[in-house]
C-alpha positions in Angstrom: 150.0 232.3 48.4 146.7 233.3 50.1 143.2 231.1 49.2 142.4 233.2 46.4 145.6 233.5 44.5 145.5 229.2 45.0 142.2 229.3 43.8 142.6 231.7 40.6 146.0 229.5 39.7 143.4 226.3 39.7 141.0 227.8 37.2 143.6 228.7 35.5 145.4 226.0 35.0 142.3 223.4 34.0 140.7 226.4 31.8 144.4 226.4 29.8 144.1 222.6 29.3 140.7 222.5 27.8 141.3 225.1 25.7 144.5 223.1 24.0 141.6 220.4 23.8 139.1 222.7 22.3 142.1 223.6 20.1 142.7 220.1 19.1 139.1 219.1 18.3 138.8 222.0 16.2 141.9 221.0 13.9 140.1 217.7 13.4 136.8 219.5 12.4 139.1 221.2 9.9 141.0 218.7 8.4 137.5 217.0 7.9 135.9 219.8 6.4 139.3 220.4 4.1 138.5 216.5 2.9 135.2 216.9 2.1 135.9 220.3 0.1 137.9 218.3 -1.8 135.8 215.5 -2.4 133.2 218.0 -3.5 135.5 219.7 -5.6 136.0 216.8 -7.7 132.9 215.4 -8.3 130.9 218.9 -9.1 131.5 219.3 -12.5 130.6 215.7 -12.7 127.3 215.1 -12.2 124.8 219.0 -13.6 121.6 217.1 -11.6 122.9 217.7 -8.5 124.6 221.2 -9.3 122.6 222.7 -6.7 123.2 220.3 -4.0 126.7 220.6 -4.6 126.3 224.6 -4.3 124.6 224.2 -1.0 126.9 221.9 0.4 129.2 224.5 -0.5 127.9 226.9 1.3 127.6 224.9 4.6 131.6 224.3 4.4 132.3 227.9 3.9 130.3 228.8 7.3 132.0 225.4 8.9 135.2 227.0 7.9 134.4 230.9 9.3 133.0 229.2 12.6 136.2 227.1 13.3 138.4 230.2 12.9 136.3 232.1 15.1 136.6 229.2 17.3 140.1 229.6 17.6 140.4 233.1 18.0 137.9 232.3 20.9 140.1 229.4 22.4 143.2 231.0 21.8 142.7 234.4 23.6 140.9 232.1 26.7 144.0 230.6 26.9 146.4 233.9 27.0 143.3 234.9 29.5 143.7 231.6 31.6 148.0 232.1 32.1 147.0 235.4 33.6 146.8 233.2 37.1 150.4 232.1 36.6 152.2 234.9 38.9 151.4 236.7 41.3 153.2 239.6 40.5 154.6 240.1 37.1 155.8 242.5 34.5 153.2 242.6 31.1 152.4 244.8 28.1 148.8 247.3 29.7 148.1 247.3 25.9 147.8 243.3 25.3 146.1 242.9 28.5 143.6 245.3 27.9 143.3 243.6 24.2 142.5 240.4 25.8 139.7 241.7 28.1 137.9 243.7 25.9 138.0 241.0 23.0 136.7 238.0 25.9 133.8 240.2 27.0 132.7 241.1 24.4 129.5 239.4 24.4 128.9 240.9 27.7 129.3 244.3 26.4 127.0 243.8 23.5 124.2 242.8 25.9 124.3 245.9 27.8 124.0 247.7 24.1 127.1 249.8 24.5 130.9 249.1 22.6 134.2 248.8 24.2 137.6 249.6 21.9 141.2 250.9 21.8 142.1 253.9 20.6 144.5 254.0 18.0 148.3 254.0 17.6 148.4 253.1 21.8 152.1 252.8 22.9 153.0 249.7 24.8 153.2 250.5 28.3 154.7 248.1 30.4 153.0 247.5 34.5 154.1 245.1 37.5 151.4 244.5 39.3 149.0 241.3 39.5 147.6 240.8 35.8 144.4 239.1 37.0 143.7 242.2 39.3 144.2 244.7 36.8 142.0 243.3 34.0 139.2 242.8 36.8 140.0 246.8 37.5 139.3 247.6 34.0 136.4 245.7 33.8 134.7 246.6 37.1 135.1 250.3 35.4 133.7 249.4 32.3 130.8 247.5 34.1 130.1 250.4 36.0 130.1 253.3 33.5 128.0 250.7 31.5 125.1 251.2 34.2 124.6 254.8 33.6 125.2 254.5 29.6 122.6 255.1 26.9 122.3 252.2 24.4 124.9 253.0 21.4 127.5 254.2 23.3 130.8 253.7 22.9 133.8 253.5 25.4 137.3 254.1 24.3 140.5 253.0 26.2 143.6 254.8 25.9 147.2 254.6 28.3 149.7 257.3 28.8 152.3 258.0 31.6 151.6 260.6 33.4 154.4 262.0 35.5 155.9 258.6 34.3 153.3 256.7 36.0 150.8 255.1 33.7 147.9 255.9 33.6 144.6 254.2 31.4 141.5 256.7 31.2 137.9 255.6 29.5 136.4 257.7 28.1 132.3 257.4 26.9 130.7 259.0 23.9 127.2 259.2 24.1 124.5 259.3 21.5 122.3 260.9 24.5 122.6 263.4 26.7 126.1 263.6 27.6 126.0 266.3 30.4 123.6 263.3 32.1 125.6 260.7 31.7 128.5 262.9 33.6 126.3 264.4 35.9 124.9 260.6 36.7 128.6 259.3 36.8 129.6 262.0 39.5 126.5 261.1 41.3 127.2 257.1 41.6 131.1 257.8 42.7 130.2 260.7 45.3 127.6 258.6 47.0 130.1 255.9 47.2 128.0 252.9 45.6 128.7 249.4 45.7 130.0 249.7 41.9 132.6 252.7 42.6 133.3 250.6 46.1 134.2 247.3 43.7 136.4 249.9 41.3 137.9 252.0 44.5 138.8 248.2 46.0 140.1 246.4 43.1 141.9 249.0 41.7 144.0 249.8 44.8 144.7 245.9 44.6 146.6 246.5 41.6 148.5 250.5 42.8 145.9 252.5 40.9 143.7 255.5 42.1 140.5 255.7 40.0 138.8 259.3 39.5 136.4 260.5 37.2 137.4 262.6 34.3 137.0 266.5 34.5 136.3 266.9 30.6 135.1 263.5 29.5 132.3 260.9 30.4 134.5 258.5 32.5 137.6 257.9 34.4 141.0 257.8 34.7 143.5 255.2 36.6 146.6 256.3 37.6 149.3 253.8 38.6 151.0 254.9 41.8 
């Protein structure tokens, strides 16, 4: 095990503790939140005056409740993100992977203005390779086809096997000018940049060649 791979497995490990923490502190803001939605329950219909106070009060438990379950979605897909560390090398579904990454960042797609999904009805595909590699290959993709994009886009992730390899391609469709957003794209992986140099690196980590796409806005990765 090289410096990195000790270093990753660290991370991991403490980011999978706190998040069974995090996980436990939000049951206790539940069950408190539970009790006093009871509590309110019975005394509304007791008092008219405060008929109002009782609405708001209401109405602040309903958004305590919708934040704690988005909590622990939150915490719950960190810690599937944090076992990622565990192996080295290891056989796991491309699909859930994938479904992992793009729900953690999210947030970090939204500030660049452009969406990330799945296509639909994907067929599990199953990969050995490093997990923590391969989802830093997809990303580094993403982040870079997100640097030419015009605001609004959105970039769709699909898997087949080619040859029986697998293969994941993603694919951007603009609001803008699409021919500019290829022609841009080209442009950034001829010249070699330090973005396609990050997604040429990263992905060979993992066994894939990356490539742009002949009839779309993006790029394919091809296990090999």
């Amino acid at each position: 095990m090289d410096d990195s791979q000790i270093k990753a497995a660290f991370f991991g490990k403490v980011t999978a503790s706190v998040t069974h923490e995090l996980q436990n502190i939000l049951a206790i803001i539940s069950e408190n939140e539970a009790l006093m939605e009871d509590v309110l329950m019975m005394h509304q219909d007791c008092n008219p005056e405060i008929e109002h106070l009782t609405e708001q009060l209401a109405k602040s438990l309903e958004a305590i409740k919708i934040q704690i379950a988005r909590g622990r979605q939150r915490t719950s897909e960190l810690n599937t993100f944090a076992h990622n560390p565990d192996f080295a090398k290891a056989e796991f579904d491309m699909i859930e992977k994938i479904e992992n990454l793009v729900s953690i960042t999210r947030r970090i797609t939204a500030l660049s203005e452009v969406r990330v999904e799945i296509a639909e009805n994907q067929k599990s595909l199953t990969l050995e390779t490093d997990a923590v590699f391969f989802q830093v290959a997809v990303f580094s993709c993403i982040e870079m086809l997100t640097c030419n994009a015009f605001p609004g886009t959105v970039f769709t992730i699909s898997l087949e096997k080619k040859k029986n390899r697998p293969s994941v391609q993603i694919k951007g469709s603009n609001p803008g000018n699409a021919q500019v957003f290829k022609k841009d794209l080209s442009t950034l992986c001829t010249n070699n940049s330090s973005l396609w140099e990050k997604c040429t690196l990263v992905c060979g980590k993992t066994g894939f060649n990356i490539s742009v796409l002949d009839d779309h806005s993006g790029v394919e990765l091809i296990f090999i």
